[in-house]
C-alpha positions as CSV (number, residue, x, y, z in Angstrom):
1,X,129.0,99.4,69.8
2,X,127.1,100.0,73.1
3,X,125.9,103.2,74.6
4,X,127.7,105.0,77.4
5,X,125.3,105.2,80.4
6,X,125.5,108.4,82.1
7,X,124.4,108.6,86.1
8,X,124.1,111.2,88.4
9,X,128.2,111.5,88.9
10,X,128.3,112.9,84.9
11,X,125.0,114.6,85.6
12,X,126.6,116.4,88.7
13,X,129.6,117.8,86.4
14,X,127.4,119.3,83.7
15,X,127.9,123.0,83.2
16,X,125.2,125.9,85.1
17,X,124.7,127.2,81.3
18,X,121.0,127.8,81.4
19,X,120.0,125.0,79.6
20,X,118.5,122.3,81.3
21,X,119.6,118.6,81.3
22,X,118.0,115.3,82.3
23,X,119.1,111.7,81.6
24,X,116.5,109.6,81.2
25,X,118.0,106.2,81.3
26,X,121.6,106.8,81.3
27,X,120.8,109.1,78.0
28,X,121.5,113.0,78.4
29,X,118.6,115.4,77.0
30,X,119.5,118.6,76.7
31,X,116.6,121.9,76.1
32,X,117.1,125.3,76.0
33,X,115.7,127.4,78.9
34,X,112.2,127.7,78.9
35,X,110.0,130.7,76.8
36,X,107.9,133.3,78.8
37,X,104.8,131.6,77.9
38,X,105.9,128.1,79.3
39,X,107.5,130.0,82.5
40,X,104.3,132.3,83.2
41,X,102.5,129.5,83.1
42,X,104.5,127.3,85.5
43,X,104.5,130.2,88.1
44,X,100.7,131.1,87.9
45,X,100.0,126.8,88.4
46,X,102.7,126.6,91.1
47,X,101.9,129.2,92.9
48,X,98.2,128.0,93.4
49,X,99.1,124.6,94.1
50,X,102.1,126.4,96.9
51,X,99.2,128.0,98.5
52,X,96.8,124.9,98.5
53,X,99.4,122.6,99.4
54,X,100.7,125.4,102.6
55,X,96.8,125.7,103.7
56,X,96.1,122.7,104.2
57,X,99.6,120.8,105.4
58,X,100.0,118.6,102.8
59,X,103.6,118.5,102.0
60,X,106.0,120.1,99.8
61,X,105.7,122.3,96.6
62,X,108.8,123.0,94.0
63,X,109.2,124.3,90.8
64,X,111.9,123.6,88.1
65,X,114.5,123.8,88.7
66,X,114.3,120.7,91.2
67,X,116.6,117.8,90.6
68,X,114.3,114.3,91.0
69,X,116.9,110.8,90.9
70,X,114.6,108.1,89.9
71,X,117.6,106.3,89.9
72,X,121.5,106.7,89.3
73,X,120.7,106.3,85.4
74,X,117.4,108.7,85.5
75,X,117.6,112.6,86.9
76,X,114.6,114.4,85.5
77,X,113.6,117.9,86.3
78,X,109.9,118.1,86.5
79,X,108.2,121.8,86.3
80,X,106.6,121.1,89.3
81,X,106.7,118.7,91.8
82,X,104.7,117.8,94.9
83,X,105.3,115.2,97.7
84,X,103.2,114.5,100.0
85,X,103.7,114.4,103.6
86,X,103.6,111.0,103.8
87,X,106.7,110.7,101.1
88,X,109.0,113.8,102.8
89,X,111.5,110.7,103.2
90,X,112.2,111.4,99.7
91,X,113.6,115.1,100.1
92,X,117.3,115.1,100.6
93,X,120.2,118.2,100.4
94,X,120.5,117.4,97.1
95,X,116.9,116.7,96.0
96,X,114.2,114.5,95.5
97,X,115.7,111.3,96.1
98,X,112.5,108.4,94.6
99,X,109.3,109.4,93.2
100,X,107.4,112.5,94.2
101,X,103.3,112.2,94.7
102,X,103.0,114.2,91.3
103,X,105.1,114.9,88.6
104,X,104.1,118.4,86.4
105,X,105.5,118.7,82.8
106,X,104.3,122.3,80.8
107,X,104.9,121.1,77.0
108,X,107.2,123.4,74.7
109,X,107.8,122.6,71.2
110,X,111.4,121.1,72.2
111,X,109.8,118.4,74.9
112,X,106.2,118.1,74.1
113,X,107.0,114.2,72.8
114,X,109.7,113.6,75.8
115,X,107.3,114.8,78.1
116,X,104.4,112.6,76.7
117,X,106.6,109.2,76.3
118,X,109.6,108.9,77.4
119,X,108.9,110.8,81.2
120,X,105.2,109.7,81.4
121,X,107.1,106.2,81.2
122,X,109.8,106.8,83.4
123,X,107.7,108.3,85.7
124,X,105.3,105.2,86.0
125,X,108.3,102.5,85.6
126,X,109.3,104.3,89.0
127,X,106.0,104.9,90.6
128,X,105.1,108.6,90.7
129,X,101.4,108.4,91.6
130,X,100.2,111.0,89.5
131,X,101.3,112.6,86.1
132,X,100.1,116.0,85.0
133,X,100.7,117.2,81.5
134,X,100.1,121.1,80.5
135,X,99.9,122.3,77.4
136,X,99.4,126.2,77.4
137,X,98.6,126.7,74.3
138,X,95.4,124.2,74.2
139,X,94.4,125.7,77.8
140,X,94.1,122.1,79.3
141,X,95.5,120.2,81.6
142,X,95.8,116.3,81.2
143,X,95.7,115.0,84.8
144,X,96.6,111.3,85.3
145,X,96.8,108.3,88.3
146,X,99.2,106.0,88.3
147,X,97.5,102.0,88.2
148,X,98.6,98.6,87.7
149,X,101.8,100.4,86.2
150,X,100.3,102.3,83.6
151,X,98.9,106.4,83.8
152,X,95.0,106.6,83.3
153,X,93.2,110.1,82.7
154,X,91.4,110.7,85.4
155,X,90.8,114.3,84.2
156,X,91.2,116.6,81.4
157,X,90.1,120.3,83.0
158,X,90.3,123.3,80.4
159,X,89.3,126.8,80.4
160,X,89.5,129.8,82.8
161,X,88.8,127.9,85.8
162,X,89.6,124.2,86.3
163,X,89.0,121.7,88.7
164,X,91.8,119.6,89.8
165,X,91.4,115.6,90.5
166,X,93.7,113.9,92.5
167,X,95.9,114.6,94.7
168,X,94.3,117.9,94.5
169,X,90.3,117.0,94.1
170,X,88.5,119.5,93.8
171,X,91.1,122.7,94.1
172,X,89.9,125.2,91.8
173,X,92.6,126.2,89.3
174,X,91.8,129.9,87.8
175,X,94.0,132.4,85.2
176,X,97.3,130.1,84.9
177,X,97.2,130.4,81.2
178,X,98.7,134.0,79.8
């Protein structure tokens, strides 16, 4: 028996429950709402990479939640996104519409292994440039580039006070982590 694949139509008629959903392939993932932890976090990072971002007319800052369609099969909400001004094609009424210039995923116990797999992969099959992952409760930040297809580390910052690489190099990260 095959699988069902869901697009953006079924993804449009979900419920405004709180929880959040993403299909990822035509497959629905549902999480529950992110924990204070995750969500001070996400607004401590975003709001430093809002103000860099305003500064120096670079493009557009969101946080979650912010639908990005990959494609008809694939609707992922990223914590934080950024395109760049050279991508603002991709902003629509309804969101991002293709790959932003960085994708942001804060792990939680419920999508630490989506995040790492399945939506690094995703991510790269539809050419975001750059992937970070942050995981609060190690302190670090794992910032990657997208090449030949596949995400390299180009950084692993940690600590109080954290240098960003690309698209961000050398923005100087301080106090996101509660």
């Amino acid at each position: 028996m095959s699988k069902v694949a869901l697009t953006y139509r079924d993804y449009a008629a979900l419920p405004d429950d709180g929880r959040r959903y993403q299909i990822l392939d035509g497959e629905l993932f549902v999480t529950p709402a992110p924990g204070t932890r995750h969500q001070i976090t996400s607004m401590r990072l975003s709001t430093q990479l809002h103000a860099h971002v305003t500064a120096h007319g670079l493009g557009l800052v969101l946080a979650a939640p912010a639908d990005v369609i990959l494609a008809d099969t694939s609707i992922v909400q990223p914590d934080i996104l950024f395109v760049a001004t050279d991508r603002q094609a991709v902003v629509s009424a309804r969101g991002i519409e293709g790959a932003p210039t960085l994708g942001v995923e804060i792990l939680s116990p419920t999508t630490a292994d989506v995040d790492r797999r399945r939506k690094r992969d995703l991510y790269a099959r539809y050419g975001v440039p750059y992937y970070w992952i942050v995981d609060a409760d190690a302190r670090v930040i794992e910032m990657y580039r997208l090449t030949a297809g596949a995400y390299e580390l180009l950084a692993r910052p940690t600590g109080a006070m954290m240098i960003a690489a690309d698209p961000f190099p050398g923005l100087a990260l301080t106090d996101i982590w509660p």
